[in-house]
N, C-alpha and C positions, 0 to 999 in steps of 0.2 A: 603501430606496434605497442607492448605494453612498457611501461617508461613508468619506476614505480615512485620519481620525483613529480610525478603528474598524477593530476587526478580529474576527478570531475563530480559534481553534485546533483543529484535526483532531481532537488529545484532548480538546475539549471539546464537538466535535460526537460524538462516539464516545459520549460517557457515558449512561448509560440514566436515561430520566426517573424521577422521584423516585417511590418506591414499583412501580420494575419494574427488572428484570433483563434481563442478552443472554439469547436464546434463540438467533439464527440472522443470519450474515451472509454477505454476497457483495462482494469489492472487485474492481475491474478498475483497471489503469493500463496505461501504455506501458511505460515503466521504472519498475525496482523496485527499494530499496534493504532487502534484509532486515535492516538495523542499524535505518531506521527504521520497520518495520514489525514487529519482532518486541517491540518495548514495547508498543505497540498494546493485544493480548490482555493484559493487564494491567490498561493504561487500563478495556477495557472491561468486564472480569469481576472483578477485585479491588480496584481503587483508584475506582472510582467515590464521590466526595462525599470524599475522603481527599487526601493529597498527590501530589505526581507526581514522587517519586523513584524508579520503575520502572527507569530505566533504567541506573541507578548500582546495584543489587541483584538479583544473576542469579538468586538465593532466588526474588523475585518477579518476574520475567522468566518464568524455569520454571511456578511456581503460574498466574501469569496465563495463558498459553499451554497449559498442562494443561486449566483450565476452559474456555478459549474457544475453542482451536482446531480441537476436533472439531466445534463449532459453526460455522466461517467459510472459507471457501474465498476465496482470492487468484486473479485472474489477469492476466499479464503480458504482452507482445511475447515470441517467444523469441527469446534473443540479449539485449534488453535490461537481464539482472539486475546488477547492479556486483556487481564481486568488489574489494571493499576488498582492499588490498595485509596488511591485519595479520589477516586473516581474519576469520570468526565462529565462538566455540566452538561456540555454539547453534545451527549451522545444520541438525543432526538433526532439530532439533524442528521448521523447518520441512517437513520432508518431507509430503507428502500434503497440504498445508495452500495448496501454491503449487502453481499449474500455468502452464504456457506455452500461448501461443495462436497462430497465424500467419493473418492475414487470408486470406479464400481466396482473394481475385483478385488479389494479388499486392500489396499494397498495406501500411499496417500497421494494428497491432491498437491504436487509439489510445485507446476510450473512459476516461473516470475518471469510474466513482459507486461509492459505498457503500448496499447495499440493505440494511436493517436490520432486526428485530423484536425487541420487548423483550416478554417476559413477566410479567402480575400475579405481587408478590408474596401478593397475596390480591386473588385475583379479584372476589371479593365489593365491595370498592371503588372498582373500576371497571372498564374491557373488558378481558376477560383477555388479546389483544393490543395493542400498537400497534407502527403502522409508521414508519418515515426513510428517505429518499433523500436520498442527500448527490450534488448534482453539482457536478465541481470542474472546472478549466480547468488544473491541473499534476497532476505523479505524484508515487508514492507513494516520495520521495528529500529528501536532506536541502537541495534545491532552496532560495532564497533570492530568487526572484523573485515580483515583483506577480499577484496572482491574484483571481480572483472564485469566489464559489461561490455554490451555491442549497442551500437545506433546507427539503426537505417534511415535514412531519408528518402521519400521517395513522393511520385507525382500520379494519382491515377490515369491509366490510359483508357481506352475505348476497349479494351481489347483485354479481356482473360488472359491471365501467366498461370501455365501449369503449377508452375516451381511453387507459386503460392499458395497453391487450394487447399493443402492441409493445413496450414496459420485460417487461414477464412474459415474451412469447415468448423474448426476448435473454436473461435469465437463462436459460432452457430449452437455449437454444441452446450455452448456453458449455459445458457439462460432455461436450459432444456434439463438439467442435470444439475440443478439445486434440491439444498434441502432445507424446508421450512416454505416461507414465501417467497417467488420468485419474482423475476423483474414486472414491473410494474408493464402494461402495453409499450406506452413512451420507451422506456427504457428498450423495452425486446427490441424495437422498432427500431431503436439509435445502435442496438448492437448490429441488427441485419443489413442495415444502412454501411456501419461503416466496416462489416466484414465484405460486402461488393465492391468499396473503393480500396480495401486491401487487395483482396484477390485480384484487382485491373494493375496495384500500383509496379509502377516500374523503379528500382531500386537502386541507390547509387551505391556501388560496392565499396568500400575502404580502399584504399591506395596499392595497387600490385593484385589482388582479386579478380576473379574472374568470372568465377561460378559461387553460384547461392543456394543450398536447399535447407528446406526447412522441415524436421522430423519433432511429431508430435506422439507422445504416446502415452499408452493406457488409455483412450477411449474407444478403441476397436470393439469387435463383438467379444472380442477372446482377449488374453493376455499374450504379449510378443513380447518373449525378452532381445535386447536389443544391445547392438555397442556399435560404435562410433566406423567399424571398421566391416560392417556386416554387408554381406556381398561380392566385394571387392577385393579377395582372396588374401592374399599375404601382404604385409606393409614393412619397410626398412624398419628405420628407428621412430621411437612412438614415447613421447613426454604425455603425461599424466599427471593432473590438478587436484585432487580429489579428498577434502577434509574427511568422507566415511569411505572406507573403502572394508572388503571380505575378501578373505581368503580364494573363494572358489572364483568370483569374479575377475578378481588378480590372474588368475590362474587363464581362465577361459577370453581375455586382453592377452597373454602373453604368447598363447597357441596363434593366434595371429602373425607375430611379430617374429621376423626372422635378424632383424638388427637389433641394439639396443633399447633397452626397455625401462626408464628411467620416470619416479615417483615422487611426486610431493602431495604429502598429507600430515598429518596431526599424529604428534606423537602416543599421543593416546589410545589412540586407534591405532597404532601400529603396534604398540605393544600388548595389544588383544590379540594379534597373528599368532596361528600355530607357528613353530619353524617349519610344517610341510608350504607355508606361505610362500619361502623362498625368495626375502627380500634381495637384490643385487647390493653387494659390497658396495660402497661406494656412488651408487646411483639412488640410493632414496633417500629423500629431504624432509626436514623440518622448516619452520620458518624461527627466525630468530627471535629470542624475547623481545619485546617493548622496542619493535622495530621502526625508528620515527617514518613516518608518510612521507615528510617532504623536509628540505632544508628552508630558512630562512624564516622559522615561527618565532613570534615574538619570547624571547628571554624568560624563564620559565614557564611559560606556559608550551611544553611541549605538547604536539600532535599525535597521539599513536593510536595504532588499529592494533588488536588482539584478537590474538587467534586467524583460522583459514576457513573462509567462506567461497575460494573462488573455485570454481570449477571448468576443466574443460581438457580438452585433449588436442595435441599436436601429432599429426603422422605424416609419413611421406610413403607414397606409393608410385613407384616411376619417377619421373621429373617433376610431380607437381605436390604440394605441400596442402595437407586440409587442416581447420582449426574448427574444433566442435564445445560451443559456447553454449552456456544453457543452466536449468537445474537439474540435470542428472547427476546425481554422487553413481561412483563404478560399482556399487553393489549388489550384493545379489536379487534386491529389490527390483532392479534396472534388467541388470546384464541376465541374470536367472531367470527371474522369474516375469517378469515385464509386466507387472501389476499398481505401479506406478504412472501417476498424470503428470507426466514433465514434456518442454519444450525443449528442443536443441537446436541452434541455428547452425551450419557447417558452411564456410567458408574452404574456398581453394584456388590455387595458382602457380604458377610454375616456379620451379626451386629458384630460378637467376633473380625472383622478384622477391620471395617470400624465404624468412630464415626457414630453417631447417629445424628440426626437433633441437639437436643439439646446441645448435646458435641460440635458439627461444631462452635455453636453460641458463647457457653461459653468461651472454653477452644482457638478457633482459630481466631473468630471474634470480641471477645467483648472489643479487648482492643483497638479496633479502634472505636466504637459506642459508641451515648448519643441514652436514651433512649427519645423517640419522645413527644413534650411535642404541643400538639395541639393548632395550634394561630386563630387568629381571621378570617380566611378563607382568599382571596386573596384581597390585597389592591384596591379600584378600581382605581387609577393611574395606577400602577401594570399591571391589566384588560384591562384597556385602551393599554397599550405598547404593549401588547404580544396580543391584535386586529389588531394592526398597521401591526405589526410585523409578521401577519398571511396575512395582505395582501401583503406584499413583498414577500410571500414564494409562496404564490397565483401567480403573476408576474413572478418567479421564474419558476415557472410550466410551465404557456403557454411559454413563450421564451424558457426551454429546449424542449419542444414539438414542436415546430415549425422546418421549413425546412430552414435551411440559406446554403449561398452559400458566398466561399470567392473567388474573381474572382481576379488572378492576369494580369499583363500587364506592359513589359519593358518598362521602362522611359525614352525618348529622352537621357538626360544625363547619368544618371545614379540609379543603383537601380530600385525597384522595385512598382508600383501604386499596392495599394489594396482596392477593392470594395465589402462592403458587403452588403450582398440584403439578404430581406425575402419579397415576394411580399405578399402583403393584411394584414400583422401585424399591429395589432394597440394596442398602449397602451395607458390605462386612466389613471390620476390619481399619474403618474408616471413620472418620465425620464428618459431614458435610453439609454446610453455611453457604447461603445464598445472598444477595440484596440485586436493587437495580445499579446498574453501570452508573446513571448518574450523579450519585450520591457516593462519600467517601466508605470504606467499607467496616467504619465502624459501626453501620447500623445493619451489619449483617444478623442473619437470623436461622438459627439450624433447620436443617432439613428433615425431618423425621417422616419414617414411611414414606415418603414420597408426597410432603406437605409442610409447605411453609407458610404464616400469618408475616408476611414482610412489614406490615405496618402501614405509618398514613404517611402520605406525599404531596407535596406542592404539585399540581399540575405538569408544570416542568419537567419534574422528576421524575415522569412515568415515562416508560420507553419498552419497548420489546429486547431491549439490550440488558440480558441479565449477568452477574458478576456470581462465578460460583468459586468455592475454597476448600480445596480437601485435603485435610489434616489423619495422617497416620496413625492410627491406635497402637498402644504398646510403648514399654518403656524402649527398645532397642533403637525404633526410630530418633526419641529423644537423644538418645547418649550419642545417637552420629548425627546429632542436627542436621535431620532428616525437614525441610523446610516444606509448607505446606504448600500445595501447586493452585494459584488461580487462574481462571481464566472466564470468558465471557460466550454467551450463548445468543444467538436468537430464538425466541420462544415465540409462541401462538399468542396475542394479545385481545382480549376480550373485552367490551364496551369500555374502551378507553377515551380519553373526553377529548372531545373534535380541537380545540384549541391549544395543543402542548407546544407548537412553535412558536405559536402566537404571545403565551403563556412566558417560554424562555425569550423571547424579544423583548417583553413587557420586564422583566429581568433586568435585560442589559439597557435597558435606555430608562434607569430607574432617575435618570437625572438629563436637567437642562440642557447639560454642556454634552453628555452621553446622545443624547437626542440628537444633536444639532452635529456633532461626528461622523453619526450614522445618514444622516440625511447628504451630508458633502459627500459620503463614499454614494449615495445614491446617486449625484451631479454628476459624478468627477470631480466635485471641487477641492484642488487638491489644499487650497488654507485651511479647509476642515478636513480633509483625512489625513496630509501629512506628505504628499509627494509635489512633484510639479509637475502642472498640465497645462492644457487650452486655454481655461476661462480665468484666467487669474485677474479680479478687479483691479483696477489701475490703484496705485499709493498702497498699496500691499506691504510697506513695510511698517505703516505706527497701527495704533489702537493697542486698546489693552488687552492683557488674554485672561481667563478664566484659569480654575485649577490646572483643566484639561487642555492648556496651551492652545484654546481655539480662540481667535480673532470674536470679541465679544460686539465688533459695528461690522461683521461680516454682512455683506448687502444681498443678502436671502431674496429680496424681492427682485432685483436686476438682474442676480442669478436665475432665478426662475423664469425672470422674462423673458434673458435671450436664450435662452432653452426652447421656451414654447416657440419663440417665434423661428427659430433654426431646428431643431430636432424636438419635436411635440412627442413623439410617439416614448421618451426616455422619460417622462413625466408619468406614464400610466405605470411605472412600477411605484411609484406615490401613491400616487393614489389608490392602486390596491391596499397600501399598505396601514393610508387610513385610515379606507374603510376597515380594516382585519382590526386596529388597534383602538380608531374611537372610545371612549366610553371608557377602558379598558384602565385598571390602576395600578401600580404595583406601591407596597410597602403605603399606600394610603395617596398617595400622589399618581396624576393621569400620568399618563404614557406617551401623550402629545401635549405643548403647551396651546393653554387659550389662545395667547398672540398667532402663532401657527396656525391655530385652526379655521380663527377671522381671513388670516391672509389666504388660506387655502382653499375656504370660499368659494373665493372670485376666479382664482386659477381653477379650484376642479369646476366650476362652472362654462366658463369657456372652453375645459376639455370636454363637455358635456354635449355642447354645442357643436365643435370641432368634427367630434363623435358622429353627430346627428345628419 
């Protein structure tokens, strides 16, 4: 049950159960922050059972995303991606990894789950799969609001579950219904792979549960509007989760309900309600300001979440209790008009096991709620900002709808020219500034007619990930610091140079001790990446270290050898990586040292042979 002294972490639902590995994932959200999703592949393929400084170590930022990303496809709203102001170096790496999505009926792309499978490290000890569904009620951003989520665990059988074929079909369906570039073969093939071991898996229900279904909507031929209670005629008492909620939705929820009918949402949104809204006295909620997460944070430093991101609905019909978990907000988006692409997971079980609407509210939620006290309806300053504010999102629309093209071309001297074009774009009312995601965005560059001279770039630095900014014309915007909206796009990329990963690796191992980091996160060795593992040479505690706290007589050649001679085949991601880097310099200094490359030699030679 929900317990709001507990919590849980995304990277610690991410981590693969003990004695299995990632094999294959799918994440969907609305908005997407590539700063906090590109630690992620990390979490889930190198630091699992280890510490979680990922995201302070681009060494392991890189390794982690090298192992997992060709294993996991992202997909988002297009339009939705935030374009941090100081960029992302590593936004190359996202490429092929992230795709955009637009609801077909006009509506948005709103679900968030994580489908998951982990593979036996030795099958022999148990099913060489299992599966996870993470479903959450926020996206994938450095978000700070209250949320809920659900986690299935489950094991694939031989054997098709009805209950699951619309979760299966919806993975099927997304790689199908991008826009821009879609999933790479690999990828299509890891989705259709592991929507078959969803659709067989069998599911361990939460504690008191009984029954499972899973309702996905907005991908049908047509638009179905939908609510949690559809079908199944009249329901008792019915608690409601719901940060956006309308009027008429309210309304078309409450026509159901023949017992109490009790709300929690945002007071903001609730003081946009007509009074034909008809909020109950006493039964609709806010959540409390600056409401701490948990007891026991260290001495100033408190923990708090802001604002309500969770969603979901509790009802009873007869003796048994259902709980509908997901991203559907109750509005008319949803319950109206059904033009919306959201997941809900519904959960149910008999009252003697499961609370009751009213217990959920009393006994689990109420020590985070003020009971809602109705103000004078919306400020009209207020009205005015979130007008303005609805035409930047207006903006926001046609430029993600639109066709752009990033066209690159080598530079007499050096690096890279890039030109970005959208022929016949025009914007009123507005300005609008482009650059690549890579780069911080002071080197943005205005957009005119539907054409930008972005400038020259490090190799690196080119990406099909572009960083767009649109600034409101007029003084009225100014006087209500009206803030201008970024966000990031994928675009069509045109003779872009075969080397940009290679390029940003050549980057990060600009140095010795960088090198020799990256090579232990290639062993496992945990004295050069920093955790503890297998191979750890014996007298592991003297020698000197480098700036980079790495063991400077670390024994590179005895690592490698008991490698080859136990596990050969963890040495050919070396040697790719040689041959990609050889030759290669950054800042005027190789990419590999000479020592290295003599000792490398002999090993890729006998791999050569091995090979043979």
């Amino acid at each position: 049950m929900i317990q709001p002294s507990e919590r849980s972490t995304l990277t610690e639902a991410l981590q693969p159960p003990s004695g299995y590995r990632f094999d294959a994932g799918v994440a969907t959200t609305y908005s997407l922050s590539l700063g906090a999703l590109l630690g992620l592949p990390a979490h889930i393929a190198l630091l699992a059972n280890q510490d979680n400084s990922a995201e302070e170590d681009p060494l392991r930022l890189v390794e982690g995303l090298r192992r997992a990303s060709r294993r996991l496809a992202v997909f988002c709203e297009r339009g939705r991606m935030e374009a941090p102001s100081a960029g992302n170096a590593l936004a190359v790496l996202a490429e092929g990894m992230v795709h955009e999505v637009s609801a077909p009926h006009g509506g948005a792309f709103h679900p968030k789950i994580w489908a998951l499978r982990f593979a036996a490290n030795d099958a022999a000890a148990g099913p060489e799969h299992v599966v996870r569904l993470l479903v959450l009620t926020r996206n994938l951003t450095w978000d700070r609001c209250w949320d809920v989520s659900l986690r299935l665990d489950g094991v694939p059988g031989k054997a098709k579950e009805a209950n699951n074929k619309p979760l299966a079909d919806f993975l099927r369906w997304l790689p199908l219904n991008t826009q821009g570039t879609p999933p790479d073969v690999e990828r299509q093939a890891m989705i259709v792979s592991l929507a078959k071991d969803i659709e067989r898996a069998d599911w361990e229900k939460p504690t008191g549960f009984t029954q499972l279904a899973f309702h996905v909507l907005g991908t049908a031929k047509r638009p179905a509007p939908w609510t949690p209670f559809k079908g199944g005629g009249k329901v008792q008492d019915v608690l409601i989760v719901s940060p956006f909620v309308r009027a008429s939705a309210l309304q078309t929820l409450r026509e159901h309900c023949n017992g109490d009918f009790m709300l929690v949402s945002r007071a903001d949104e609730l003081d946009r309600l007509p009074a034909s809204a008809g909020l109950a006295d006493g039964d609709t909620y806010v959540l409390k300001p600056d409401t701490l997460l948990s007891e026991g944070e260290e001495a100033g430093q408190p923990d708090t979440l802001q604002g309500l991101h969770a969603k979901m609905a509790v009802f009873q019909r007869g003796q048994r209790v259902h709980i509908a978990v997901g991203s559907a907000n109750y509005t008319n988006a949803v319950v109206q008009k059904g033009n919306n692409v959201e997941v809900v997971v519904e959960l149910s079980g008999p009252v003697s096991r499961i609370p009751a609407p009213r217990q959920w509210l009393d006994e689990h939620l109420q020590p985070l709620l003020d009971t809602y006290a109705p103000g004078e309806g919306e400020d009209a300053e207020v009205a005015e900002r979130r007008q303005l504010q609805d035409q930047l999102d207006a903006i926001r629309r046609r430029v993600a709808a639109a066709v752009w093209t990033l066209r690159c071309e080598a530079h007499p001297v050096s690096g890279w020219g890039l030109m970005l074009s959208c022929p016949g774009l025009v914007i009123e009312g507005a300005t609008l500034h482009a650059w690549p995601l890579a780069v911080p965005s002071e080197r943005t560059r205005a957009v005119q007619a539907g054409q930008a001279d972005l400038g020259i770039f490090a190799g690196h630095e080119v990406s099909s990930l572009v960083g767009f900014r649109v600034t409101l014309d007029g003084t009225r915007a100014g006087e209500l610091a009206i803030a201008p909206l970024r966000f990031a796009l994928e675009v069509s990329l045109e003779s872009a140079p075969d080397d940009r990963a290679d390029a940003l690796m050549a980057q990060l191992l600009g140095s010795r001790a960088a090198f020799l980091r990256y090579l232990g996160l290639l062993l496992d060795g945990p004295e050069v990446a920093g955790g503890g593992g297998r191979d750890r040479p014996a007298g592991g505690s003297g020698g000197s270290r480098d700036a980079c706290g790495l063991m400077a007589n670390y024994p590179l050649f005895e690592q490698l050898l008991r490698i080859y001679s136990r596990e050969p085949e963890r040495l050919e991601t070396i040697d790719r990586m040689v041959k990609r880097l050889k030759g290669k310099e950054f800042d005027g200094q190789p990419c590999l040292p000479d020592d290295f490359l003599a000792l490398w030699e002999v090993v890729g030679s006998a791999i050569g042979k091995e090979a043979a």
